[in-house]
N, C-alpha and C positions, 0 to 999 in steps of 0.2 A: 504494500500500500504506500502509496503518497501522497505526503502533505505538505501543499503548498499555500501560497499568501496572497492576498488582495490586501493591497498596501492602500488605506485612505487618503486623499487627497481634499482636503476642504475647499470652495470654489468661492465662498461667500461670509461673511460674518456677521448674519444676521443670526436670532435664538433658531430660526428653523434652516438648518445647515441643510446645503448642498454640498453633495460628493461625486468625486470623479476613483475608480478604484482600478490600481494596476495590477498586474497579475507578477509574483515573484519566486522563485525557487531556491533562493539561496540566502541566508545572512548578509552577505553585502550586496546585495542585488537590493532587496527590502531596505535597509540603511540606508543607500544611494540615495530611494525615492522620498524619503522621510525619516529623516535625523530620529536615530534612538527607539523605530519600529519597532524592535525586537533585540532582546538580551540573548548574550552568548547562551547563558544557561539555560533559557527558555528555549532556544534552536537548539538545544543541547539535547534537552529532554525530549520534544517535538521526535526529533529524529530518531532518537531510541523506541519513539512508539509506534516509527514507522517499520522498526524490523522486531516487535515483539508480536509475536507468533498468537500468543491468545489474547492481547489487544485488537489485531486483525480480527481475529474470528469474531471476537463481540462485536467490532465495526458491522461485519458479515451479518451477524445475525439481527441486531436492528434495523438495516439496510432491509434485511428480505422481510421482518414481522411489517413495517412499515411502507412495504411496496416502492423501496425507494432502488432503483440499479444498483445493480452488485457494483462499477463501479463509482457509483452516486454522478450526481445531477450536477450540469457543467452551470456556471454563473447563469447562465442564459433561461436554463429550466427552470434552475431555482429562483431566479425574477418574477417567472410566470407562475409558478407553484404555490408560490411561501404565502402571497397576499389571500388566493381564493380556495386552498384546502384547506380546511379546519386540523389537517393532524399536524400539519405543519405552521399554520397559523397562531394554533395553541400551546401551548405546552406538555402535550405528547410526545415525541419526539426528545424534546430538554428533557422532562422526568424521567424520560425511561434512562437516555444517557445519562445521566446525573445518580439514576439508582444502579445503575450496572456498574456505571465505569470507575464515578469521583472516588469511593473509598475504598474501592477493588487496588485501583492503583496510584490509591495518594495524591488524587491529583490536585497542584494546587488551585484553593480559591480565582486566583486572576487567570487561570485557564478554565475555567469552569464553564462560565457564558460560550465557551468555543468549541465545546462537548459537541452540543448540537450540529453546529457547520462541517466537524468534523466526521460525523453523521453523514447528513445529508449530501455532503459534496469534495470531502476531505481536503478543507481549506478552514483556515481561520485567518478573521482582519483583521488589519492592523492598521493603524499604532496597537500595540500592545504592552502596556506598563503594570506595573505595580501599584504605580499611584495613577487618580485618573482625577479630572476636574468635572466637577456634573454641573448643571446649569439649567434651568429651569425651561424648556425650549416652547414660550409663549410669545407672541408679538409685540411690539413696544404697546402698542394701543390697549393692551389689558396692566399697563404700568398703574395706572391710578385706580384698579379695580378694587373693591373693598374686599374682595373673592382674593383675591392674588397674593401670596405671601411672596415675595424673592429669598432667594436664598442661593449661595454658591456652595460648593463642599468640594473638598481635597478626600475621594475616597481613599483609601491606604488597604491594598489586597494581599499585599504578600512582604515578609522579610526584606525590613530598607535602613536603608542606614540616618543617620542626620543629615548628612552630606548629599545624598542623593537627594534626599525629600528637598533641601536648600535649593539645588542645582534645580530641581523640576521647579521650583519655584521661579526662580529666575527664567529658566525659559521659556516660563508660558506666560509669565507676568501679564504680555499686554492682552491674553484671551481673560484671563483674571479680572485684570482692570478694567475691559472688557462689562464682565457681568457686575462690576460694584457699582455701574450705574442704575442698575435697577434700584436700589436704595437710596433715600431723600437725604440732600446736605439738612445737615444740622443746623446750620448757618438760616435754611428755610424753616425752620420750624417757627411755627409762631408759640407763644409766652404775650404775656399781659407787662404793664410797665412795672405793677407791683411783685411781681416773679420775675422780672427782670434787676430791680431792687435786692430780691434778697439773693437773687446771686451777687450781684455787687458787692453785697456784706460779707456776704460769705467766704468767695472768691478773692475779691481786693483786700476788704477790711481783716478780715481773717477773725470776722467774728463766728462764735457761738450760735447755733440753735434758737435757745434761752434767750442770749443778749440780744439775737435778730426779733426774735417775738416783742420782747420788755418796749423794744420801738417800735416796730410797729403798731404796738397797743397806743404807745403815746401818741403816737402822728395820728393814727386813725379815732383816738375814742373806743376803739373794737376792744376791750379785754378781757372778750374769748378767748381771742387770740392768746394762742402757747407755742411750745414748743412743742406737741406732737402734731399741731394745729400746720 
């Protein structure tokens, strides 16, 4: 058996990405097309799965419970397949790979999602990392929806170091900075003049709680006003 790559290419930088995907056979073939696609150890392991003997056969035998070609579906089928068959639509296919394969043979978490491709067509895409960025893939115009929460995340899938997780940082920075405009400057928030006031106090004066209430009782008359106030 072999397995090969569709290397991602992003075409757009909008939340709902467009992709162009090339087809690769090797470790620096896949790197060429996209800086950091694929780790040594990850092509490492890949490859060893390609010549274990009853890894094949369980490829095999999903492949035929699933009516899928012994030697699975070129990108082309599986374009045309994946959207309008329900076994492949849904999560048949992932559960079944996921219960035969992930703990038969250790596999890790960030290969996990590629059970299935490897399935269906014995390819997994790439980029493939350890750490991934998620991003909420809605259009700017549901920005001020009261529905809408934003949010970015730094998934973490597999064994990384500080340094690595730094380094991804840095070189995705500007997809990052990217999704931090979903969330409002602070600078916009509105506040009242009198909570503009006790931050002043607060803030500048470097008063107290206590001492910010004690005056604002006096200036207002209000000596409700406290300190849990």
């Amino acid at each position: 058996m072999k397995i090969y790559f569709y290397v991602a290419q992003k075409q757009n930088t909008s939340f709902i990405p467009a992709y162009t995907y090339t087809k690769a056979t090797t470790l620096k073939e896949a790197n060429a097309i996209v800086k950091g696609a694929i780790d040594k150890s990850t092509y490492a392991l890949l490859k060893a799965f390609e010549k274990n003997k009853d890894f094949v056969e369980d490829i095999q035998f999903l492949r035929k419970k699933y009516g899928i070609p012994a030697e699975g579906f070129s990108l082309k089928e599986w374009d045309a397949v994946k959207l309008v068959d329900p076994v492949y639509k849904g999560f048949g296919v992932q559960s079944a790979a996921l219960l035969l394969l992930a703990g038969k043979y250790n596999i890790p978490f960030y290969l996990r999602r590629s059970l299935k491709y490897i399935v269906v067509g014995g390819f997994v895409y790439l980029p493939l990392s350890k750490v991934e960025i998620e991003m909420p893939l809605v259009p700017d115009s549901f920005e001020n929806s009261v529905h809408f929460e934003p949010e970015v995340m730094i998934r973490i899938q597999g064994n990384i170091s500080k340094n690595y997780l730094i380094n991804f940082v840095k070189d995705h920075w500007d997809e990052i900075e990217d999704g931090l405009r979903l969330f409002s400057d602070e600078k916009d928030i509105y506040i009242s003049e009198r909570d503009r006031e006790i931050l002043r106090l607060r803030d500048d004066k470097k008063l107290k709680f206590t001492e910010i209430a004690d005056l604002l009782a006096e200036e207002t008359g209000d000596f409700d006003i406290n300190e849990d106030y």
